[in-house]
C-alpha positions, 0 to 999 in steps of 0.5 A: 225860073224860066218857062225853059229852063237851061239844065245840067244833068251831072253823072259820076261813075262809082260813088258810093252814096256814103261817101260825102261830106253832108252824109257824114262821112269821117274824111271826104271833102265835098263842099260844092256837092254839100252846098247843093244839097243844101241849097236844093233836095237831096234823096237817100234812098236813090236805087240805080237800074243797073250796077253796070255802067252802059246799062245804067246810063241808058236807064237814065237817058230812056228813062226805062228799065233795064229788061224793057230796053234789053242792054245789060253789056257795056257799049253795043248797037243802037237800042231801035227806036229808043227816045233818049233824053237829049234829042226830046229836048233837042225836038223841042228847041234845046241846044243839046250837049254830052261831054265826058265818059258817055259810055252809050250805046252807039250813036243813040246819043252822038246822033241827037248832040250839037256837041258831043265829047267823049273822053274816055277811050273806047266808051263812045264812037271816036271815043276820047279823041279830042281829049287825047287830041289835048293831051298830045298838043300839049305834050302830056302823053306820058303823063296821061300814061302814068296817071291812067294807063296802069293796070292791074289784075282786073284790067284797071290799076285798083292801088292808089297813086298820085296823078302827075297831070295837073287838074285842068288836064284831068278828064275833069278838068277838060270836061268842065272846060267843054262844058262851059264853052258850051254853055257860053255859045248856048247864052250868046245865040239865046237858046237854052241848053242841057248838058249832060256832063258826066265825069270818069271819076272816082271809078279807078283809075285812083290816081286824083291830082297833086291837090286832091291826093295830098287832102287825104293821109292814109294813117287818118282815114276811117276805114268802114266797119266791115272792112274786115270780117268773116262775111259768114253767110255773103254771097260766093262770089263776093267772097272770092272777089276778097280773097282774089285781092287778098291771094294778089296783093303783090300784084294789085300793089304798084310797089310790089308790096304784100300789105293788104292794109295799106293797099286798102289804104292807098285805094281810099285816099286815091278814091276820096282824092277822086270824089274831092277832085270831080266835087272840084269840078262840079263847082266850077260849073256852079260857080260859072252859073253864078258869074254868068246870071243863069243859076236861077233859070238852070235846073242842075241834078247830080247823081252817079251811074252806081255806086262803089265798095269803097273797101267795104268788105275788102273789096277794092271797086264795084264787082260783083255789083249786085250784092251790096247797097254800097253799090245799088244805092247812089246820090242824088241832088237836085236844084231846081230854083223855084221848085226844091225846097232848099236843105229837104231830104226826102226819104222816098225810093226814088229811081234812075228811070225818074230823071227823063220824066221828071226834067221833061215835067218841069221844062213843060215837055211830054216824055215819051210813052217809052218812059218807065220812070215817073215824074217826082216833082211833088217830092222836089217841092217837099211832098213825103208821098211814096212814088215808088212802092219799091225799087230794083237793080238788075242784072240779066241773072240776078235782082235786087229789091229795096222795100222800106228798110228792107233789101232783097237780092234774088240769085237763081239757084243754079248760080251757087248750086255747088255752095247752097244746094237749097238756094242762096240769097240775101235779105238785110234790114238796112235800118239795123244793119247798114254795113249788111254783115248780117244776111238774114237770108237763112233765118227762120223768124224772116221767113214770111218778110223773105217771101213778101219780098220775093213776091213784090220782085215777081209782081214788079218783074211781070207789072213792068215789063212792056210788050 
């Protein structure tokens, strides 16, 4: 690999870190992303910042945590003096490229950009404007309404559909174009480059191309576990997100219908038909690595904002995000030639924040003093030495802890008074429960593990916050 490596830095929204293909999962089709994982390291135990997109995406772009950087909304101002990923590389003679559902807070990473697409509407400044620009040109404006444009009673259609775009003019589509435009003015003016490419999808709309909807029957696929249940002892708000969708069938239904199971049904062929079609596109760009010769001098990294329900529990998308390691906990593939050792899975809790750091390690960078995340090269090459003692997701109101096997969500009393008078939490053993129907919470012989966890939070909220 070359003392300057070229990197793509590859981010979906919404994959649930179950759903792949050398996960084991009964139905999903991911070849490109298997044959990463096999020809690179993968971790399963990733914990996202965040399980709100912009949050999220400046955890990984700043590398720091989401009370240090202070966003927990979508979109917003300039973090003040925030180094983000690109423009260090940029300082150091990278060209810099993002391309696709940015999603960042305003101008933090348009400014540091040789080329910057955004194209989801209202994601990014002048978002989605040249890809809007594409499908007008290309007189696909109605097509694009019927595929992106339904909504529902969450504000984004949660059926599942087929698109009537083709995939070149999906947002994937048109990503991947971009990105390997770019890539070739990178190689003809000899410069190296990261990209960051970052996908829409799975996260609803569920409407995949005519290719990717029709690799999936709804009668065939295996619904998770917890699919249905009493959800005896699961957070309030989590209840009422099921019953919300239970109680608007009718109306979550494109068709009008009242059948609870197909709507689940409909959601998880559209969302497989999802990750099928961006696992499509992250192989056209391992693919143009290949032809063009530079694979072994390109670091690639694939990972996703959060993670989705994916109708465990019932529930249709990814709210409310604290609840579930469905969605605290994501994928995360990396490929470095001559560093990963091919086929590893490593165990390791492993963080967002850690992708700043350890890019700017391997491609002989300082990162910033700003930086949160560590550097996990020796994890790449194979080494089983824990860098994290545990991780955490964060809302402005509530945490969740992963240590070992354990989890721990943290909710202040007030936020359910009217329910548990007491307090209310959730602490599961994932080892023995990976479906969390058992909230071990409330049970005595767990009481001393609740409080070492709930101790590990205070410790890790106070150790980590900066001043």
């Amino acid at each position: 690999m070359s003392t300057k490596p070229n990197i793509i830095f590859i981010l979906s929204d919404q994959h649930n870190a179950k759903v792949l293909g050398h996960k084991g999962h009964a139905n999903v089709k991911t070849p490109n992303l298997d044959r990463l994982a096999e020809e690179g390291t993968r971790f399963d135990n990733a914990i996202t910042q965040n399980p709100i997109c912009t949050p999220s995406r400046t955890c990984y772009l700043s590398g720091q945590y989401a009370h240090n950087h202070g966003i927990y909304q979508l979109s917003g101002p300039q973090p003040a003096s925030l180094p983000n990923l690109l423009g260090t590389f940029r300082a150091a003679g990278y060209r810099t490229a993002a391309i696709g559902k940015i999603h960042c807070p305003e101008y933090w990473v348009e400014d540091q950009c040789d080329t910057f697409v955004e194209t989801a509407p209202g994601c990014s400044v002048g978002g989605a404007t040249e890809y809007m620009a594409y499908i007008a040109e290309n007189g696909l404006i109605d097509e694009h309404q019927l595929s992106e444009g339904r909504k529902g009673v969450a504000g984004q259609c949660l059926d599942g559909y087929e698109s009537p775009l083709d995939y070149r003019s999906t947002p994937e589509g048109f990503i991947v174009t971009k990105g390997i435009e770019f890539m070739k003015e990178s190689q003809h003016g000899e410069t190296p480059f990261i990209a960051h490419l970052s996908f829409p999808r799975p996260h609803q709309t569920y409407a995949p191309s005519k290719e990717f909807w029709d690799m999936y029957s709804e009668d065939e696929i295996e619904m998770p576990p917890n699919w249905q249940w009493d959800m005896k002892w699961k957070a309030p708000h989590l209840v009422q997100t099921r019953q919300s969708v239970l109680d608007n069938v009718d109306k979550l239904s494109i068709d009008g219908s009242d059948e609870y199971e197909a709507l689940c049904r409909r959601k998880m062929r559209g969302y497989l038909g999802n990750i099928s079609m961006m696992d499509h596109a992250v192989g056209e760009i391992l693919d143009y690595l290949d032809e063009a010769g530079i694979a072994d001098d390109t670091i690639v990294v694939y990972s996703a904002d959060h993670g989705d329900y994916a109708c465990e529990h019932g529930v249709l998308e990814k709210a409310p995000g604290i609840c579930s390691d469905a969605i605290t906990r994501i994928p995360y593939i990396w490929r470095v030639p001559g560093v990963t050792k091919a086929g590893h899975m490593s165990e390791a809790l492993v963080e967002t924040v850690d992708v700043y750091p350890t890019l700017c390690r391997l491609a002989g960078l300082e990162f910033p003093e700003t930086a949160d995340g560590v550097d996990i090269t020796r994890l790449l090459e194979g080494d089983s030495t824990p860098v994290h003692g545990v991780s955490v997701t964060e809302f402005a109101w509530s945490k969740s802890l992963r240590k070992g096997d354990w989890r721990y969500v943290y909710y202040p009393r007030e936020m359910f008074e009217a329910e548990y008078p007491d307090g209310f939490g959730e602490l599961y053993n994932i080892a023995d429960d990976p479906w969390e129907m058992s909230n071990l919470f409330f049970d005595s012989a767990h009481a001393k593990k609740r409080s070492e966890l709930e101790r590990e939070l205070m410790d890790w909220l106070v150790t980590s916050t900066r001043v």
